[in-house]
Structures are given as structure tokens and as C-alpha cells.
DSSP file (Angstrom, degrees, kcal/mol; ACC not computed):
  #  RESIDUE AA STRUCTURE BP1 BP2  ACC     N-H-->O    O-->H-N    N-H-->O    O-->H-N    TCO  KAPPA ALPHA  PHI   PSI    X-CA   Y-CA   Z-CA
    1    1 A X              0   0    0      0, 0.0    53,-2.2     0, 0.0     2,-0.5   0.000 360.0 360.0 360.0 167.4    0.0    0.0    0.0
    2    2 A X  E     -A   53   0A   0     51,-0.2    51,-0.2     2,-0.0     2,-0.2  -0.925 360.0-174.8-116.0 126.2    1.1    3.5   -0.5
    3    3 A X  E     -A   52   0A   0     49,-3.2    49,-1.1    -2,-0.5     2,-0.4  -0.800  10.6-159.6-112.7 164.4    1.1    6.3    2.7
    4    4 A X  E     -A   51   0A   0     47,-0.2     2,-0.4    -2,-0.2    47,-0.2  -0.945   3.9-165.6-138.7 118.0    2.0   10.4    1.9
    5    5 A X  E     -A   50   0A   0     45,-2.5    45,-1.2    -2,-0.4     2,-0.6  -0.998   5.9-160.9-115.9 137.1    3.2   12.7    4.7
    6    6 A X  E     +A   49   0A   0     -2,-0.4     2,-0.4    43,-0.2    43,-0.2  -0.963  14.0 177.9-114.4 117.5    3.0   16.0    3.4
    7    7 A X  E     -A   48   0A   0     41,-1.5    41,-1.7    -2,-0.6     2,-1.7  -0.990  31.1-124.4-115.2 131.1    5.5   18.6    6.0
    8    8 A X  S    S-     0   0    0     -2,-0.4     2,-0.5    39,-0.2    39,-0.2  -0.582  79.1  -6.4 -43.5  64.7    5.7   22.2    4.9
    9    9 A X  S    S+     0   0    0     -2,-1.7    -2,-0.1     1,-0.3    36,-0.0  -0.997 121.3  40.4 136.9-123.4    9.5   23.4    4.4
   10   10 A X  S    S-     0   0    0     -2,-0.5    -1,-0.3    25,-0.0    38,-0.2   0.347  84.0-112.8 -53.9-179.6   12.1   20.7    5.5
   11   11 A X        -     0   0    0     -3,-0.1     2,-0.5    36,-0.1    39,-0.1  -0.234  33.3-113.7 -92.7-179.6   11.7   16.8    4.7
   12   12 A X        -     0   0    0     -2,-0.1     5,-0.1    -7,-0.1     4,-0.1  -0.998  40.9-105.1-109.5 141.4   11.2   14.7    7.8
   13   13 A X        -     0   0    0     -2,-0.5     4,-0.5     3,-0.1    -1,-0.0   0.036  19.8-127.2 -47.9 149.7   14.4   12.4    8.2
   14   14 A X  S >> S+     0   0    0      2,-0.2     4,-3.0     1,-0.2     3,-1.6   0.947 107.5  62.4 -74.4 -31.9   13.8    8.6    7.2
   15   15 A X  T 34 S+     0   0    0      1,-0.4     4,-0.3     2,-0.2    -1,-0.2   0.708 105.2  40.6 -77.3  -8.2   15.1    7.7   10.5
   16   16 A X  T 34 S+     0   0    0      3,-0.1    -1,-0.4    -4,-0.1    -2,-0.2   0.561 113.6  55.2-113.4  15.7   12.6    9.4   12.4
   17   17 A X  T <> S+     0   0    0     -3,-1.6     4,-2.8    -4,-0.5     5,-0.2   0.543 102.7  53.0 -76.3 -71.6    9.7    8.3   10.2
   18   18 A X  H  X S+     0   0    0     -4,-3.0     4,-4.4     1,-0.2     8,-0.1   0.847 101.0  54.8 -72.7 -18.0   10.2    4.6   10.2
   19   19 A X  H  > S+     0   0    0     -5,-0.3     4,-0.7    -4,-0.3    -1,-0.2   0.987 107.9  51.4 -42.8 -69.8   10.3    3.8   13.6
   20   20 A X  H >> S+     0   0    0      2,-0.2     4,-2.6     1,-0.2     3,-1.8   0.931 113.2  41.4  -7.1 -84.2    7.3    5.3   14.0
   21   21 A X  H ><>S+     0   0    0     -4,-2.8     3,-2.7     1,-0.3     5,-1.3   0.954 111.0  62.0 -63.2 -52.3    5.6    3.4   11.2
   22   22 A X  H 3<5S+     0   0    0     -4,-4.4     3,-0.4     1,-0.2    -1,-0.3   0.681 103.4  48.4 -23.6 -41.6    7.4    0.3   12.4
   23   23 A X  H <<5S+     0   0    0     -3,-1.8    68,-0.8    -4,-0.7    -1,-0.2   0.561 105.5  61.9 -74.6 -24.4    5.6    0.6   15.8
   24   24 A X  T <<5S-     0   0    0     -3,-2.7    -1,-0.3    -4,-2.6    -2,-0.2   0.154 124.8 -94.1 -93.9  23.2    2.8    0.9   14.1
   25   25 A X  T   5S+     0   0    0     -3,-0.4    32,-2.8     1,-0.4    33,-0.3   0.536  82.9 114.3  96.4   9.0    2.7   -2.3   12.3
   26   26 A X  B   < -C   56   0B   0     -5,-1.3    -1,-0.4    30,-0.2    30,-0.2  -0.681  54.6-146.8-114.6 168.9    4.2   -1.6    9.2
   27   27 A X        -     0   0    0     28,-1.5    -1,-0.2    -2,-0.2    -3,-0.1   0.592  23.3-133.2 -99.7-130.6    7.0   -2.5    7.6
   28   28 A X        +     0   0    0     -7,-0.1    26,-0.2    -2,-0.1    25,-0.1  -0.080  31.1 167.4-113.8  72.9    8.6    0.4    5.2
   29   29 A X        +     0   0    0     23,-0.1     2,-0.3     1,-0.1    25,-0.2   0.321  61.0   5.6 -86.6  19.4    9.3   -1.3    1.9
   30   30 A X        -     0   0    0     23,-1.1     2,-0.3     2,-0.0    23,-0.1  -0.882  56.2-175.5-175.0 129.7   10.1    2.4   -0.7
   31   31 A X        -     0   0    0     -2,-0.3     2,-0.3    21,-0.2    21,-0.2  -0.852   8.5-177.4-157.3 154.9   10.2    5.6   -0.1
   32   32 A X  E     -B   51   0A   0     19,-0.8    19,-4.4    -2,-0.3     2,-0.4  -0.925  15.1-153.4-134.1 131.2   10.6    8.8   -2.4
   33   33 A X  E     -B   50   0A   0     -2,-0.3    17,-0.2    17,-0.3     2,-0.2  -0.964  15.3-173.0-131.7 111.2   10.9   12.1   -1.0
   34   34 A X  E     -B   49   0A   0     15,-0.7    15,-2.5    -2,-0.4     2,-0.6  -0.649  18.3-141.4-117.5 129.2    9.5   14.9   -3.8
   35   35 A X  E     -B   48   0A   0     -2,-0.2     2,-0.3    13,-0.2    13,-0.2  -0.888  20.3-168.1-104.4 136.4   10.0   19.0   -3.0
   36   36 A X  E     -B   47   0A   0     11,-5.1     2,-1.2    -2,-0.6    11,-0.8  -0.925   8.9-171.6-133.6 107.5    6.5   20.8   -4.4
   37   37 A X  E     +B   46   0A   0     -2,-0.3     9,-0.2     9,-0.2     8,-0.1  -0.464  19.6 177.1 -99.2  66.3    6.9   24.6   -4.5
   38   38 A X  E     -B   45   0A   0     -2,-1.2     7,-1.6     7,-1.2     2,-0.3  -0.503  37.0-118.4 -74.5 165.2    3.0   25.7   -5.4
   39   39 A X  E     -B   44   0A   0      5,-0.3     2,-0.4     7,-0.0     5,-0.3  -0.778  36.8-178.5-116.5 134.8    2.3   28.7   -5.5
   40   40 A X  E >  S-B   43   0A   0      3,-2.0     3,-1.8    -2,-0.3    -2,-0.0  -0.896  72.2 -15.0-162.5 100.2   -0.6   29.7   -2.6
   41   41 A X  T 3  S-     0   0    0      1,-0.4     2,-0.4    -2,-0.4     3,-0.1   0.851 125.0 -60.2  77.3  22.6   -1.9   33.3   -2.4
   42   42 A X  T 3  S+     0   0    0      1,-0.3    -1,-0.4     0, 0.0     2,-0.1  -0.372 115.5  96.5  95.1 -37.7    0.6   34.3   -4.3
   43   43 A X  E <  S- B   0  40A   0     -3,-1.8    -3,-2.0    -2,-0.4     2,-1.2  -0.353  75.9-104.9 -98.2 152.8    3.7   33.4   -2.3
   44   44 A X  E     - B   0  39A   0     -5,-0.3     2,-0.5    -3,-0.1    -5,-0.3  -0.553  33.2-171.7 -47.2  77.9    6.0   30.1   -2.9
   45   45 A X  E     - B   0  38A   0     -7,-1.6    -7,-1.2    -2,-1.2     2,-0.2  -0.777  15.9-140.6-110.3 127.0    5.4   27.4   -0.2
   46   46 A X  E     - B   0  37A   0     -2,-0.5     2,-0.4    -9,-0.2    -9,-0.2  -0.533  21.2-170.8 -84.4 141.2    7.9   24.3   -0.3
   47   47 A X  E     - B   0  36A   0    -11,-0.8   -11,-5.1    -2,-0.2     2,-0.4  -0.922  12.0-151.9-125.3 151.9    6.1   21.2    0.5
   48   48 A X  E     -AB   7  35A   0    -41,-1.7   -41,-1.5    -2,-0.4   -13,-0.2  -0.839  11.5-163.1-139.5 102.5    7.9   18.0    1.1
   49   49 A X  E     -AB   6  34A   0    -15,-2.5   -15,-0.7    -2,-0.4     2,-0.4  -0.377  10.2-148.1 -86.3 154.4    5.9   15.0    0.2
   50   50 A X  E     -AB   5  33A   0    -45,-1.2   -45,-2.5   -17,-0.2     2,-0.9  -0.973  11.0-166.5-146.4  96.8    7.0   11.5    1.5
   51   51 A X  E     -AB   4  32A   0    -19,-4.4   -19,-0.8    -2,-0.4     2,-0.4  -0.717  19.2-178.6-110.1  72.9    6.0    8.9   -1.2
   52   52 A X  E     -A    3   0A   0    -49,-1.1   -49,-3.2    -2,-0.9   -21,-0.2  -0.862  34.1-146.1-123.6 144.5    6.3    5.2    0.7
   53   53 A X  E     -A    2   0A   0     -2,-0.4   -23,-1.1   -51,-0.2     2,-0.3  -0.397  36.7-174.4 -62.4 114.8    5.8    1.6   -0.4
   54   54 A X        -     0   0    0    -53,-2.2     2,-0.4   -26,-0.2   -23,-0.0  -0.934  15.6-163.5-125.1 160.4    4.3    0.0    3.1
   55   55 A X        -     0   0    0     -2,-0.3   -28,-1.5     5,-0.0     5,-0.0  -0.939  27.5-112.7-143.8 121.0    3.6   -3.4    3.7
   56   56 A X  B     -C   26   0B   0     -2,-0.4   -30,-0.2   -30,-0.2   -31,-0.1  -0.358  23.7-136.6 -24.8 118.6    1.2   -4.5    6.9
   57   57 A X  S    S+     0   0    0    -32,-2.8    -1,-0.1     1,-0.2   -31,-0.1   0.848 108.0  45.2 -53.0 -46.9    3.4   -6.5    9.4
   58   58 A X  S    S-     0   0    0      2,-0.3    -1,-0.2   -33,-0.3     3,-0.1   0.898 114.8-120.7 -68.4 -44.5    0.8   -9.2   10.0
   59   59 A X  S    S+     0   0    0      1,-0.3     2,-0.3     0, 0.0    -2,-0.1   0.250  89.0 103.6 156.7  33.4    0.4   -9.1    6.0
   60   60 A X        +     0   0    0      1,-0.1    -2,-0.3     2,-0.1    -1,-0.3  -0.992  43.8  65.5-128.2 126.1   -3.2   -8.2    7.0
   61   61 A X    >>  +     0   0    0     -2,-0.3     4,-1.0    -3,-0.1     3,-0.9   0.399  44.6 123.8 131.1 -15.4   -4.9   -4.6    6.9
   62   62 A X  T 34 S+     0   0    0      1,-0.3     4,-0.1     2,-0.2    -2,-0.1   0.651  86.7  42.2  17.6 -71.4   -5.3   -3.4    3.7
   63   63 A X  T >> S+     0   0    0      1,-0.2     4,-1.1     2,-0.2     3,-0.8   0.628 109.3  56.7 -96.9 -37.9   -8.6   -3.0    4.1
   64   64 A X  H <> S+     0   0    0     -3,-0.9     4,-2.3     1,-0.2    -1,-0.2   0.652  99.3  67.1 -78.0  -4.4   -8.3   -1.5    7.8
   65   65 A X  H 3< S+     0   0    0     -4,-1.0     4,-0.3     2,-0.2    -1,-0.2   0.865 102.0  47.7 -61.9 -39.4   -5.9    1.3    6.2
   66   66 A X  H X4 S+     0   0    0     -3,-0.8     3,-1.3     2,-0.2     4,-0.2   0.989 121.3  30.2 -79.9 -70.0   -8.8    2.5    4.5
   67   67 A X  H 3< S+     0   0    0     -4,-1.1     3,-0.3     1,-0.3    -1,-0.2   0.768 124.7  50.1 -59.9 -37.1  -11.4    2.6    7.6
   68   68 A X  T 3X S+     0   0    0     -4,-2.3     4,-1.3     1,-0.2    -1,-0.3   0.154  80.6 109.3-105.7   9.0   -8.4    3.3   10.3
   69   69 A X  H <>  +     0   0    0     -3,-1.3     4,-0.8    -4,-0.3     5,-0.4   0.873  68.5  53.1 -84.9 -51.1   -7.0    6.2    8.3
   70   70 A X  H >> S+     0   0    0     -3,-0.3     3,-3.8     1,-0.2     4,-2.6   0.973 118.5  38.3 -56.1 -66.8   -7.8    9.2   10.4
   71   71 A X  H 3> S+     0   0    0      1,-0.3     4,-1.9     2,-0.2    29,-0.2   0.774 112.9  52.4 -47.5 -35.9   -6.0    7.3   13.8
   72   72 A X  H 3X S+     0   0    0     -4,-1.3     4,-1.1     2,-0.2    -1,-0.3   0.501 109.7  44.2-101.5 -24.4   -3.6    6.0   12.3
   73   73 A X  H <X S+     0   0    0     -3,-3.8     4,-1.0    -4,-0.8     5,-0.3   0.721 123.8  48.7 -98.5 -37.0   -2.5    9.9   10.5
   74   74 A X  H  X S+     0   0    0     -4,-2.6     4,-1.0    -5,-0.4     3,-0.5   0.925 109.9  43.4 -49.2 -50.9   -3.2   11.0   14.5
   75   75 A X  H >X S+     0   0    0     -4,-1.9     3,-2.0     1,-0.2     4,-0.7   0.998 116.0  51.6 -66.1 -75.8   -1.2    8.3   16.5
   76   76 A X  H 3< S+     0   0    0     -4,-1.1     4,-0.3     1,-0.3    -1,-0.2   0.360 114.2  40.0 -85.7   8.7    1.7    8.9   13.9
   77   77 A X  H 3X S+     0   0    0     -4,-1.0     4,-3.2    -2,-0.5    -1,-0.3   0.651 111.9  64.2-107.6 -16.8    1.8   13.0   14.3
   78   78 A X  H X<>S+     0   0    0     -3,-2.0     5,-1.0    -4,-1.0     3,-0.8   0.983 109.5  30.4 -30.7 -97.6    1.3   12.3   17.9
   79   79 A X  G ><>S+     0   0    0     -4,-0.7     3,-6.3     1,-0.2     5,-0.7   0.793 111.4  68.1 -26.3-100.8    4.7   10.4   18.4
   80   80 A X  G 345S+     0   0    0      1,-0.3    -1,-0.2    -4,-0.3    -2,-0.2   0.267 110.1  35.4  34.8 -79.8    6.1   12.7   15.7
   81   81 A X  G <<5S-     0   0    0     -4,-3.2    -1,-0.3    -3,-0.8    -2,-0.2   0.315 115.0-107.9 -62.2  -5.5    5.5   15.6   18.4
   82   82 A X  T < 5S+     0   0    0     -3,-6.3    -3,-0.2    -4,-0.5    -2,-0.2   0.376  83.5 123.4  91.2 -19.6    6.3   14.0   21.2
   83   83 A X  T   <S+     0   0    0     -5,-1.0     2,-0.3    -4,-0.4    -4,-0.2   0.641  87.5  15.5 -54.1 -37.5    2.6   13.7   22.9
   84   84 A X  S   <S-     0   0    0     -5,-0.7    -2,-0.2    -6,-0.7     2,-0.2  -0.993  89.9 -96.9-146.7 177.3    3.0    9.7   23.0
   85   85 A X        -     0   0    0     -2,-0.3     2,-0.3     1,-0.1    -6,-0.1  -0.689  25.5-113.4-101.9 161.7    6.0    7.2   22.7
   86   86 A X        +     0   0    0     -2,-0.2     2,-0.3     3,-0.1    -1,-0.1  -0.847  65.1 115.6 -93.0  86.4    7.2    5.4   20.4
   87   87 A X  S >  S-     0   0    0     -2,-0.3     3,-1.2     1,-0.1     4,-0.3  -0.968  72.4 -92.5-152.2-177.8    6.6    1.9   21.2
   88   88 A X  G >  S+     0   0    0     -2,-0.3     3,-1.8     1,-0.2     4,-0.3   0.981 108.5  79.5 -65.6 -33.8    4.9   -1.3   20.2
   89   89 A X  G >  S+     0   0    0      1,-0.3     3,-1.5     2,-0.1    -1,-0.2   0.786  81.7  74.6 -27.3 -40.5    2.1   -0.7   22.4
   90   90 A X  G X  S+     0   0    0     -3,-1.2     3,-0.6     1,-0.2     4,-0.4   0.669  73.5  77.1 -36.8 -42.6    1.1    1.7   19.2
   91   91 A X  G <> S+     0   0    0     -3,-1.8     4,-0.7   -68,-0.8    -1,-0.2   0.285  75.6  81.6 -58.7   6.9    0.0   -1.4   16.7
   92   92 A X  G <4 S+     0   0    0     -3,-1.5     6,-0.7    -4,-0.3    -1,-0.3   0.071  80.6  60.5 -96.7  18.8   -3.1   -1.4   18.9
   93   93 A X  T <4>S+     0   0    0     -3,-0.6     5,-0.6     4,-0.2     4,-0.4   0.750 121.1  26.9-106.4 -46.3   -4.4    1.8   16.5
   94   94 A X  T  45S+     0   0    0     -4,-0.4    -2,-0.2     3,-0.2    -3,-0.1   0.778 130.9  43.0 -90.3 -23.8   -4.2   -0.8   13.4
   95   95 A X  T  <5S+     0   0    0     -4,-0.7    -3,-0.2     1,-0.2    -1,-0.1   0.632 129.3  17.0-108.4 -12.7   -4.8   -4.0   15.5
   96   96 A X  T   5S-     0   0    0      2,-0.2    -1,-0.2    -4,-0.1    -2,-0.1   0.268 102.5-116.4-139.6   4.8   -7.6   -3.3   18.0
   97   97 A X  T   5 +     0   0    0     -4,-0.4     2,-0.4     1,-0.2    -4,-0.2   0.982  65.9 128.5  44.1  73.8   -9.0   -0.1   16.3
   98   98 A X      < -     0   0    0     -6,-0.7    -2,-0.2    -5,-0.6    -1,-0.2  -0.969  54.2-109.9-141.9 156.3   -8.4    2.7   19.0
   99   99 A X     >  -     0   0    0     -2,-0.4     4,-1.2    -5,-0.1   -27,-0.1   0.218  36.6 -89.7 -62.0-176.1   -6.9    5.7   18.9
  100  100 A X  T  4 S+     0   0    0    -29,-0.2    -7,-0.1     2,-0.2    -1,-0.0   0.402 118.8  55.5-103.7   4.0   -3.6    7.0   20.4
  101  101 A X  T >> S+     0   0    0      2,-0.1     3,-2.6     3,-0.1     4,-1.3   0.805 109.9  47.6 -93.3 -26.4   -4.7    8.1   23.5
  102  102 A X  H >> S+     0   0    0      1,-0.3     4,-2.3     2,-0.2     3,-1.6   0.981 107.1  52.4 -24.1 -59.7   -6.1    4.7   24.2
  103  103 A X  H 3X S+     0   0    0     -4,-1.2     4,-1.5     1,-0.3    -1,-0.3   0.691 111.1  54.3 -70.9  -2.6   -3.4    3.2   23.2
  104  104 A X  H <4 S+     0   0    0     -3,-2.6     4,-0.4     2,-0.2    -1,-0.3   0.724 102.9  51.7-106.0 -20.7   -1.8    5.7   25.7
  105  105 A X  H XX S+     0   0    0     -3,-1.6     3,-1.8    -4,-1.3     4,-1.6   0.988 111.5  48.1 -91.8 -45.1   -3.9    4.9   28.8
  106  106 A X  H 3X S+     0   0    0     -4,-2.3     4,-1.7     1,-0.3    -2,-0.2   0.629 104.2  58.8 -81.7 -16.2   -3.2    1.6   28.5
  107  107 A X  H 3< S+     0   0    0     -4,-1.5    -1,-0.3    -5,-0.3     4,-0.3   0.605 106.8  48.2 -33.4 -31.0    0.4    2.1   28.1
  108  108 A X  H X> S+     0   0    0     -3,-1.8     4,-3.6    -4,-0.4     3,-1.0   0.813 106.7  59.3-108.3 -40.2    0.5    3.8   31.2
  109  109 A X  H 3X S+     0   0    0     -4,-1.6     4,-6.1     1,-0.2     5,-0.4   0.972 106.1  53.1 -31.3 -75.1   -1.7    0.5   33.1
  110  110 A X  H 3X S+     0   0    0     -4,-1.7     4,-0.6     1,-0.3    -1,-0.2   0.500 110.0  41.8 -34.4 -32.5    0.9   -1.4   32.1
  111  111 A X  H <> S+     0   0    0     -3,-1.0     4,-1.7    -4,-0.3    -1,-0.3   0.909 116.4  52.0 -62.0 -67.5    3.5    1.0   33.8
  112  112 A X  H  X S+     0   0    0     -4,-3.6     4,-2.4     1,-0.3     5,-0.4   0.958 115.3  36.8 -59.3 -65.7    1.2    1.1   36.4
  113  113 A X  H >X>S+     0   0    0     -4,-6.1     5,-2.6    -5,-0.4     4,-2.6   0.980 110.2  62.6 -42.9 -43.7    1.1   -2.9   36.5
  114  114 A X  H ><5S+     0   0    0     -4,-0.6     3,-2.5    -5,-0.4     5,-0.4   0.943 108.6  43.0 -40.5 -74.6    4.6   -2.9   35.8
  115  115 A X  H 3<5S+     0   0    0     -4,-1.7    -1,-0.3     1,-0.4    -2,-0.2   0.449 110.9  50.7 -53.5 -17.9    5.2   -0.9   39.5
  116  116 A X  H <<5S-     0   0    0     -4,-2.4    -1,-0.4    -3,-0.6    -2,-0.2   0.678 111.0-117.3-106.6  -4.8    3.3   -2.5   41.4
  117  117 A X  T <<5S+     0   0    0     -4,-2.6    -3,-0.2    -3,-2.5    -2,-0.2   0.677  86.2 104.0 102.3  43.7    4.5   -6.1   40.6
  118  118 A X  S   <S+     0   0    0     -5,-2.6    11,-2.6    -4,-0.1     2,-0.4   0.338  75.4  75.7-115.6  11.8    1.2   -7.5   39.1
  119  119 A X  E     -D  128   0C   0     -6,-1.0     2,-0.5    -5,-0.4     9,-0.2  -0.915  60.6-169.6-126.3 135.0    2.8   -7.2   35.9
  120  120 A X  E     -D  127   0C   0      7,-4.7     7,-1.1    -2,-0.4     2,-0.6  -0.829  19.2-176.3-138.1 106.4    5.9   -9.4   34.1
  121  121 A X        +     0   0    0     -2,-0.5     5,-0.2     5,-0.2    -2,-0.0  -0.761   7.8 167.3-100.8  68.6    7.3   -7.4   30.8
  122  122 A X        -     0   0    0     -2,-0.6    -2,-0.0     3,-0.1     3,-0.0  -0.262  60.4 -54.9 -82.4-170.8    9.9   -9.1   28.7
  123  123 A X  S    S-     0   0    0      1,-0.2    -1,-0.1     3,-0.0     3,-0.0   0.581 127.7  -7.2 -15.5 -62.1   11.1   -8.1   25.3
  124  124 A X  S    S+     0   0    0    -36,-0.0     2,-0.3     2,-0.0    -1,-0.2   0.357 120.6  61.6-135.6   1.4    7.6   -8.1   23.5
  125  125 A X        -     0   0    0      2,-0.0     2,-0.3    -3,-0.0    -3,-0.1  -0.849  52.1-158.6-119.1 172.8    5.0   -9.5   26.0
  126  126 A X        -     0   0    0     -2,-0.3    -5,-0.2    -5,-0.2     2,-0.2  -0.862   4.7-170.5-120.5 161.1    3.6   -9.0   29.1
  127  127 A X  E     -D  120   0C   0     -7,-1.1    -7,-4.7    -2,-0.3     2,-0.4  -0.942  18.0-134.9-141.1 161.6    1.7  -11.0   31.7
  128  128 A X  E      D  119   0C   0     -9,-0.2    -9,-0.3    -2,-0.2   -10,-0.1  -0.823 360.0 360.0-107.3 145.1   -0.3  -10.3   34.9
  129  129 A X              0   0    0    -11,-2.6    -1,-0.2    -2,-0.4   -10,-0.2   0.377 360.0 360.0 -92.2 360.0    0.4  -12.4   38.0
């Protein structure tokens, strides 16, 4: 499937892009980054368009791209700014259809669980005792 970020002036770095989309269940298989200098009200405004080839991690979602599009452009300007981390917890926007502050209070349960010891967090699961 194909996603576009459109940023005003500078490009945004690949390296801060694909994490991001990584976390969100994708893979990043292309990308092309295109400068568009339209003309708007008269003056010159550089746009910097982000062209990438994405591929579903589960090899499933296509179809949820379509339905999920507005969270999914939310969670990823979210991170972006700084407003949530950048983790897996995030594939819950594609995978369980919620937004990114869901995905943010339950990030922070999890903390929560973590700290009080009802919680056991390796690498890429959890469980609750």
C-alpha cells in the first residue's frame, strides 16, 4: 500500500519516520521524497511529500488502512511531536481499532502494573500475576 506525509519546508528524516511506522505495524518497503513549491496566495510554499511503499506487518490490513486512516495519520503526528511514545504498544491503532490516546492509557496501566508487581514485561510480552 502507499502512505504520503505531506510537511511544509524541510523533509522529515527517514530515520525518524520509520520507527514510528514500524511501531505501528508496518513494515517500510520504498520511499521517495519529492519537494512541491505551489504557488498559494501568491507566495511560494515548499512542501515536502513523503511517497512510501508500506507493507502490513501481520500481512493483514489493507482494508483496515482505509477505515483506520484518520487514527492511524493521528497516532503517527502524535509520536512525531512528542505527545506519546514510540513503542509497540502503538499497533493497537491498526490491530484493536483505538486511537492513540487509548493506546496511551493503557500504556501507562501497564507502567502502572509494571510498578506495582502484578505485571511481568519481557522483550515483547507482558503477563499479569
Amino acid at each position: 500500500m502507499h502512505a504520503a506525509i505531506y510537511r511544509f519546508d524541510a523533509p522529515i528524516p527517514l530515520s525518524d519516520r520509520v520507527p514510528i511506522l514500524e511501531n505501528l505495524g508496518f513494515s517500510v518497503i520504498d520511499e521517495r521524497t519529492y519537494r512541491i513549491s505551489p504557488n498559494q496566495d501568491g507566495k511560494r510554499q515548499t512542501v515536502s511529500l513523503h511517497d512510501m511503499v508500506l507493507d502490513f506487518a501481520n500481512g493483514d490490513g489493507g482494508s483496515e488502512l482505509e477505515r483506520e486512516g484518520v487514527p492511524l495519520e493521528d497516532a503517527f503526528t502524535a509520536v512525531y511531536t512528542g505527545r506519546a511514545d514510540n513503542d509497540l504498544f502503538n499497533r493497537l491503532v491498526m490491530t484493536a481499532s483505538i486511537d492513540w490516546i487509548e493506546v496511551a492509557m493503557l500504556r501507562a496501566y501497564a507502567v502502572y502494573m509494571r510498578q506495582i508487581g502484578r505485571a511481568s514485561c519481557r522483550e515483547r510480552e507482558c503477563s499479569v500475576v
